[in-house]
C-alpha positions in Angstrom: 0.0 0.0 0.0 1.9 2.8 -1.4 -0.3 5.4 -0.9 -1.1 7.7 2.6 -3.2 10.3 3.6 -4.7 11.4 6.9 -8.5 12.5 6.1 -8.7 14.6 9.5 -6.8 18.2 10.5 -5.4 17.0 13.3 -4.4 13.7 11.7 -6.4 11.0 14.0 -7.3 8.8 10.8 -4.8 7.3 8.4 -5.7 6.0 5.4 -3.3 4.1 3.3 -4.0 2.0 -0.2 -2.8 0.5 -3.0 -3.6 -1.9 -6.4 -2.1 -3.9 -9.0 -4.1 -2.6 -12.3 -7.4 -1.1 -13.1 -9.7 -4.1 -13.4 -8.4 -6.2 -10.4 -8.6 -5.1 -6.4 -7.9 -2.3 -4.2 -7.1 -2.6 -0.7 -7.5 0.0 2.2 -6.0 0.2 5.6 -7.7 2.6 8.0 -5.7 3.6 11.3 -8.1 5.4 13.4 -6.8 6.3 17.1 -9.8 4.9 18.9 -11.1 1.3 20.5 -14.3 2.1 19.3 -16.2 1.0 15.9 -14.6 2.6 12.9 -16.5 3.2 9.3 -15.0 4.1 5.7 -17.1 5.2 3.3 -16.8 6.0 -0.6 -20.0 9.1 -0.9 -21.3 11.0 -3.8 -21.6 14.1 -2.3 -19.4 13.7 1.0 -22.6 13.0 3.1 -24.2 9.9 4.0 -27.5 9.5 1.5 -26.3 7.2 -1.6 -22.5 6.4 -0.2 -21.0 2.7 0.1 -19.2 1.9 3.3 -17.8 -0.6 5.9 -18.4 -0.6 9.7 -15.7 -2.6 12.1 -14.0 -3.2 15.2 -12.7 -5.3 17.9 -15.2 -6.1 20.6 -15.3 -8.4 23.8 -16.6 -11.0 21.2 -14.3 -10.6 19.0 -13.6 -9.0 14.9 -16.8 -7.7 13.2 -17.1 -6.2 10.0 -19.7 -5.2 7.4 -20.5 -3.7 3.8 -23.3 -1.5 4.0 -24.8 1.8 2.0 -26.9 4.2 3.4 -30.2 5.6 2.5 -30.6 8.8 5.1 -28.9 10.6 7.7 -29.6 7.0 9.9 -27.8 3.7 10.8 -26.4 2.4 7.1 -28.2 -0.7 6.0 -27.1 -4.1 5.4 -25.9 -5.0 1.9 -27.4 -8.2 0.4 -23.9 -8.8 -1.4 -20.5 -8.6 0.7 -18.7 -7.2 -1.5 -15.6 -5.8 0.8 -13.2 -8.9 2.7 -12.1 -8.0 5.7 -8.2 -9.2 6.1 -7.1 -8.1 9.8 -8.6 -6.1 12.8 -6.7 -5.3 15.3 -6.5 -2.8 18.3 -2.7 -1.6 19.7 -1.8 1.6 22.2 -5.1 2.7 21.7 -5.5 2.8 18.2 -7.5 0.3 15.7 -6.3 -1.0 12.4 -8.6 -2.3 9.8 -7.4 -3.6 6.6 -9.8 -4.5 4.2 -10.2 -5.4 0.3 -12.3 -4.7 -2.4 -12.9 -5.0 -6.0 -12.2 -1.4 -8.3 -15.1 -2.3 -10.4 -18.9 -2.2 -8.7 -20.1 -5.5 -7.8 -23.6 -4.5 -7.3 -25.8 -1.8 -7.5 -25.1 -0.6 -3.6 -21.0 -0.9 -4.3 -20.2 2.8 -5.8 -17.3 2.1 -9.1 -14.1 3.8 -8.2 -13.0 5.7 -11.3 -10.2 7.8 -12.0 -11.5 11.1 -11.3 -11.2 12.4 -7.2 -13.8 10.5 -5.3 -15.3 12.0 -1.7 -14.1 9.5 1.1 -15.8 9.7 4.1 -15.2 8.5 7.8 -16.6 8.3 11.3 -15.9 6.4 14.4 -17.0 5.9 18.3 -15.5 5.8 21.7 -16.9 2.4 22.2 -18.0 -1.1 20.2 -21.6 0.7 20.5 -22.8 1.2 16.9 -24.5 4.9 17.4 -24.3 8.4 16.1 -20.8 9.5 15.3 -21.2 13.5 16.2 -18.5 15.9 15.3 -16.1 12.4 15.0 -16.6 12.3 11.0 -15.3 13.7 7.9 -15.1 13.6 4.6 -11.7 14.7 1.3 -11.9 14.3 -2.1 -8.9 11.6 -3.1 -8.2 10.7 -6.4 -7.4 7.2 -5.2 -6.3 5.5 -8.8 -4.2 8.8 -10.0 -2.7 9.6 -6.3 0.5 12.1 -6.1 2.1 11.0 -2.9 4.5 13.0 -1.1 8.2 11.7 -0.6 9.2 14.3 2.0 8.2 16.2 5.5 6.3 19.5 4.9 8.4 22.7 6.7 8.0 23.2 10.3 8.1 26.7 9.0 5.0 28.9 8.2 3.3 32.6 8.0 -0.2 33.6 8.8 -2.6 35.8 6.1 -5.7 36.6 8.7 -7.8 38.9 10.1 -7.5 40.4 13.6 -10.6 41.1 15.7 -12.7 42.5 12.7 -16.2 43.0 13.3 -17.9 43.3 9.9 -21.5 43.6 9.7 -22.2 40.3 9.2 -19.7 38.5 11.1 -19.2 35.0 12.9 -17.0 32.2 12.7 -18.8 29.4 12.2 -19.9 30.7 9.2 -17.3 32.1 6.9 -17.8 31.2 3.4 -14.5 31.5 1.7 -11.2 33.5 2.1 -9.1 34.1 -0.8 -5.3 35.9 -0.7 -4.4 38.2 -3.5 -0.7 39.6 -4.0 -1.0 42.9 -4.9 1.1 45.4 -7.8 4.0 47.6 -6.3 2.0 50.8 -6.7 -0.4 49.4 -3.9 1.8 50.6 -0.7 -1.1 51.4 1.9 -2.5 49.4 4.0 -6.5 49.5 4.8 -9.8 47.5 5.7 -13.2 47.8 4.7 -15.8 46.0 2.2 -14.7 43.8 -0.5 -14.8 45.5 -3.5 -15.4 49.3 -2.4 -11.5 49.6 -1.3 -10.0 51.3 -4.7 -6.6 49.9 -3.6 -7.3 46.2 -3.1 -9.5 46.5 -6.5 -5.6 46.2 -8.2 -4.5 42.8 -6.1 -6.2 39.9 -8.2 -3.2 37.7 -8.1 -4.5 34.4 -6.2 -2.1 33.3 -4.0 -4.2 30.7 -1.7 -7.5 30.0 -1.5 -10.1 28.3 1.1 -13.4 27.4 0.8 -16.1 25.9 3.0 -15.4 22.3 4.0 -11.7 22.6 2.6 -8.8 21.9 4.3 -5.1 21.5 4.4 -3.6 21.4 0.7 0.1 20.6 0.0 1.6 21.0 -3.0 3.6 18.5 -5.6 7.2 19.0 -4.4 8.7 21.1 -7.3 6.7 23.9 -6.7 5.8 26.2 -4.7 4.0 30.0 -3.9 7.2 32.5 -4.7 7.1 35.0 -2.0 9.8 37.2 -0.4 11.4 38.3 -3.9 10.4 41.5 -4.0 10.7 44.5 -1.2 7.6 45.6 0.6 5.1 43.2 -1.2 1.3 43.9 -0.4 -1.3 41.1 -0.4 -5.2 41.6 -0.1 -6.8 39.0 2.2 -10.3 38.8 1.3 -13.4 36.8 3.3 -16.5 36.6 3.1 -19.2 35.9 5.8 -22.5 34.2 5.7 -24.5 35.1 8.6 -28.7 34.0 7.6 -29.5 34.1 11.4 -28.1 38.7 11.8 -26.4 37.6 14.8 -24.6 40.7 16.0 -21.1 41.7 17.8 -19.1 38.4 17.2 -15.3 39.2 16.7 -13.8 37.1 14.1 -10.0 36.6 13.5 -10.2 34.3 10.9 -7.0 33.5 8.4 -4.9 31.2 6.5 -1.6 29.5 7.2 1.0 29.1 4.8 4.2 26.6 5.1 7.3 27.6 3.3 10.6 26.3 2.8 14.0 28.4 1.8 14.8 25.9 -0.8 14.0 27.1 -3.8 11.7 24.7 -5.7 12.2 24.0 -9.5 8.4 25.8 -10.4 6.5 28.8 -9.5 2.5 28.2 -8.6 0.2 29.8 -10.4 -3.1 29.8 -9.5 -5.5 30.7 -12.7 -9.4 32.4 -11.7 -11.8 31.1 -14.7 -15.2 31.3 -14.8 -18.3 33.5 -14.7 -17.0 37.3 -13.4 -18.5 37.4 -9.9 -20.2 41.0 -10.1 -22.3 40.4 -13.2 -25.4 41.8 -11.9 -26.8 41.9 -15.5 -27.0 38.2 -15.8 -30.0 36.3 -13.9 -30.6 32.9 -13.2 -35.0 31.8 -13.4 -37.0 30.5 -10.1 -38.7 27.3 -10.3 -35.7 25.9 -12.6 -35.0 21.9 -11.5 -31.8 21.8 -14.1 -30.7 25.2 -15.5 -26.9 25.4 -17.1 -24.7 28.4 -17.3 -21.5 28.4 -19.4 -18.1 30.3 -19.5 -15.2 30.1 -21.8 -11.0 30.6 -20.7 -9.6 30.6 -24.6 -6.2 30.7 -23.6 -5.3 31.8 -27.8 -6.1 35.3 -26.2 -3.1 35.4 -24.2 -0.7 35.8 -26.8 -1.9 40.0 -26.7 -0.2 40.5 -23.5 3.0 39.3 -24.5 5.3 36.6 -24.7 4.4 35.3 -21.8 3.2 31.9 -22.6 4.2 28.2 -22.3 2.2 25.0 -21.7 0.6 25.0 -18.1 0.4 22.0 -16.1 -2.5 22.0 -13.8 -2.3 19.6 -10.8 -5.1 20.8 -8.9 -8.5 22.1 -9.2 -10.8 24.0 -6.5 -14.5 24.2 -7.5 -17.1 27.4 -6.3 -20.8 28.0 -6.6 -23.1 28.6 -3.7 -26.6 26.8 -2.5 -28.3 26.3 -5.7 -25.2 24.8 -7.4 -25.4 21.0 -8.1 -22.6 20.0 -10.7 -19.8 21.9 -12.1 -17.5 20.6 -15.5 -14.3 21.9 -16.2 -14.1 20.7 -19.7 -10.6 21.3 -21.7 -11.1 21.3 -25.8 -8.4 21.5 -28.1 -8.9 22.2 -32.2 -12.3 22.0 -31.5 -12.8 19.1 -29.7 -12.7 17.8 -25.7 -9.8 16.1 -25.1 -10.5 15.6 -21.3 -12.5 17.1 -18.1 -9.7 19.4 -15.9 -12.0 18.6 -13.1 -15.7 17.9 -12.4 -18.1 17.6 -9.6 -21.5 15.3 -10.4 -22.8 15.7 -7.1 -21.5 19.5 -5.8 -21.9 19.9 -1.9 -21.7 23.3 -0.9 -20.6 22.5 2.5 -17.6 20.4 0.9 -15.6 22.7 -1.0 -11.6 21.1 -1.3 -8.8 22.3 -3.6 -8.4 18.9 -5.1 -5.2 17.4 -6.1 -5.8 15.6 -9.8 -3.7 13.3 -9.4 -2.1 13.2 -13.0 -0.7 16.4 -14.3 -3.0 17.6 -17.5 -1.5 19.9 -19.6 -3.1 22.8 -21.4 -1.4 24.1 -24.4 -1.6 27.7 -26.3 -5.0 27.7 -28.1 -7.0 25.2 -26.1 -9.9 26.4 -24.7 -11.6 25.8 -21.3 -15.0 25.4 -20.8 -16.4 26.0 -16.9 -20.5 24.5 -17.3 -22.5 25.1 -13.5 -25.8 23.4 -13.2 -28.1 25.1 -10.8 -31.7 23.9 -9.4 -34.1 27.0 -8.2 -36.7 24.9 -7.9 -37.7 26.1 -4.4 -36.9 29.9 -5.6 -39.5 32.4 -6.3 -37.4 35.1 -7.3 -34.6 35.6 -9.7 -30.9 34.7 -8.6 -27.9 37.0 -9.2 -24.3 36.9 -10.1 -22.9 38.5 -6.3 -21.1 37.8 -3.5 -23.7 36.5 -1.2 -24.4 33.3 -0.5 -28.0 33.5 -1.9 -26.5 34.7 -4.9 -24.6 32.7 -7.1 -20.9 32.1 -8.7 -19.5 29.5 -11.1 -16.2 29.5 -10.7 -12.8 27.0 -11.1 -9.3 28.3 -9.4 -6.9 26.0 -11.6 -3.3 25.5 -10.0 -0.6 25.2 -12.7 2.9 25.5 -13.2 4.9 27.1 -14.3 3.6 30.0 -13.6 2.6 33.2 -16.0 1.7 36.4 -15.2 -2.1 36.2 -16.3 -4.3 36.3 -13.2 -8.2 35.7 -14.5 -9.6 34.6 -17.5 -13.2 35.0 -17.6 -16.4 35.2 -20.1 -19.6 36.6 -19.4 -21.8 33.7 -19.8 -24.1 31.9 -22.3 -26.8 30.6 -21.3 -29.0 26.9 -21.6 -32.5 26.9 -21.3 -33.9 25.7 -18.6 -34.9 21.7 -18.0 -38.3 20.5 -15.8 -37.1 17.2 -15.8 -34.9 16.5 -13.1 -33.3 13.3 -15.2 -32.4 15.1 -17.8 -28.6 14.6 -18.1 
């Protein structure tokens, strides 16, 4: 089992995996530091409804383990078909191991088919061999488990924090920010300020994306030869934007939230760049209907463009891929077209979760060349809207955006289209 990756922050679960080839078996070790029940889980949408998963442990009477799928937020059911083998349980210093096996391909209709695009695994465990609600002890990250990119080294020790300090907006409260993003600004920006996104005539020159969080994400590292240049120019200036969601007006909560960033003073061979495609975010023009169960909006990166700003181009080879809309998002496609025709999908999300935004690492590097275009496609529902939805920065607006993480870097920050427009579909199974 080649492959590891711990699926919590403060890295109490261990997954590790490995396979031999595509149509044969893949087997999984989960090292959870608890004598309770464990569960692994392979989800649609990085909640429970529709995901396939396993339930073990070590009791007083011994190994048990199961293949189940749920149907709800409730105890997971039985499967008819066992399609997962158990091949050792054990408990040591407080921690339980559980190695189990399973075939790549779906044996049944309640197995879920691991492809090679990122799948959501999910987890949960208990204090004790009492099969009962998990609370706050479950999680979910989006794994590309056949493409993986391991790491070969320790991350640095070393970091710097981008955050806020005791800023009480007028919507403001932790538990609900919606997403930060970190912008290096141009040399001519030298003063420093707060105030609204977007209102600030200063920060409205930093668009550089430097890092990026959204709801539900959580620590990303990078391949090892490259990383974030910082520190080569005097003085730099970065814009650290957030944005709050705050439905419930609760007032006078102080927030200081941020992001952490790891560096190293080895140089790495490739400079990140972090490209923002998609629909532009302040469109107020464009309007998504009410009473939509499938409506599509599109928007168009053609990266032939970027030859008017210069010799600046070479091939850029994404490795990751972070995915934004808000509530009424369900799907998003990053497709990548070249001489007319797809070639591939950069990244895409069948079953979008809101509350489960990750930058996700691809796994395989996919390389965009000068010409190809990419296409960003957001599907939206509105069925339970009576009024129009807007292009904004709310959360009951809407976005359709993909943050694309290439190297090596170039200095293009955005490319964005206004968008073109589907009609929309009544029939939810329309595809």
């Amino acid at each position: 089992m080649p492959f590891m990756v711990y699926l919590d922050p403060d890295r109490l679960v261990c997954l590790q995996w490995g396979f031999d080839n595509l149509q044969g078996h893949i087997t999984f070790k989960l090292a959870v530091n608890s004598t309770g029940w464990v569960g692994f889980g392979l989800s649609p949408n990085g909640g429970m409804k529709g995901s396939d998963m396993v339930i073990g442990g070590l009791g007083s009477d011994g190994r048990y383990f199961t293949d189940r799928h749920a149907v709800g937020n409730s105890m997971p059911l039985l499967d008819e078909q066992q399609s997962y083998t158990l091949l050792s349980m054990t408990e040591s210093h407080g921690q339980t191991n559980m190695t189990f096996r399973r075939s790549i391909q779906a044996c049944d209709d309640k197995d879920f088919h691991i492809t090679a695009q990122p799948v959501k695994v999910i987890y949960a465990y208990g204090t004790t061999d009492e099969i009962k609600h998990h609370g706050s002890r479950r999680g979910t990250k989006d794994i590309n488990l056949l493409n993986y990119m391991p790491r070969t080294t320790q991350s640095s020790s070393s970091y710097f924090s981008a955050r806020v300090n005791n800023i009480e907006p007028v919507i403001d409260n932790q538990d609900v920010v919606h997403h930060m993003l970190l912008y290096r600004c141009p040399s001519f920006v030298t003063e420093l300020s707060e105030g609204p996104c977007y209102k600030d005539s200063q920060g409205l020159a930093c668009f550089v994306v430097v890092a990026s969080w959204a709801v539900g994400g959580g620590i990303f590292e990078f391949p090892e030869n490259v990383g974030i240049p910082v520190g080569y120019r005097q003085n730099d200036t970065y814009r650290l934007e957030v944005h709050y969601n705050n439905p419930q007006a609760k007032a006078g909560i102080i927030d200081s939230s941020g992001l952490k960033l790891f560096y190293t003073a080895q140089l790495r061979q490739h400079d990140v760049g972090i490209l923002f495609t998609g629909l532009p975010p302040m469109n107020s023009l464009y309007k998504i209907p009410p009473k939509a169960d499938l409506f599509r909006s599109y928007a168009i990166c053609d990266t032939a463009t970027f030859s008017q700003f210069g010799n600046v181009w070479s091939d850029l080879h994404v490795f990751g891929v972070l995915l934004h809309t808000h509530l009424a998002g369900r799907k998003i496609r990053v497709g990548h077209f070249r001489n007319g025709k797809q070639i591939d999908f950069l990244s895409l999300d069948e079953n979008y979760n809101f509350e489960m935004q990750q930058t996700v690492s691809l796994g395989n590097i996919k390389t965009i060349q000068q010409g190809d275009e990419i296409v960003i496609e957001c599907t939206y529902s509105t069925s339970d809207r009576a009024e129009l939805t807007q292009l904004g920065l709310a959360t009951t607006d809407e976005m359709c955006l993909a943050f694309l993480f290439y190297y090596p870097a170039i200095p293009i920050a955005a490319c964005t289209s206004y968008p073109i427009t589907a009609l929309p579909k009544t029939n939810p199974s329309d595809k």
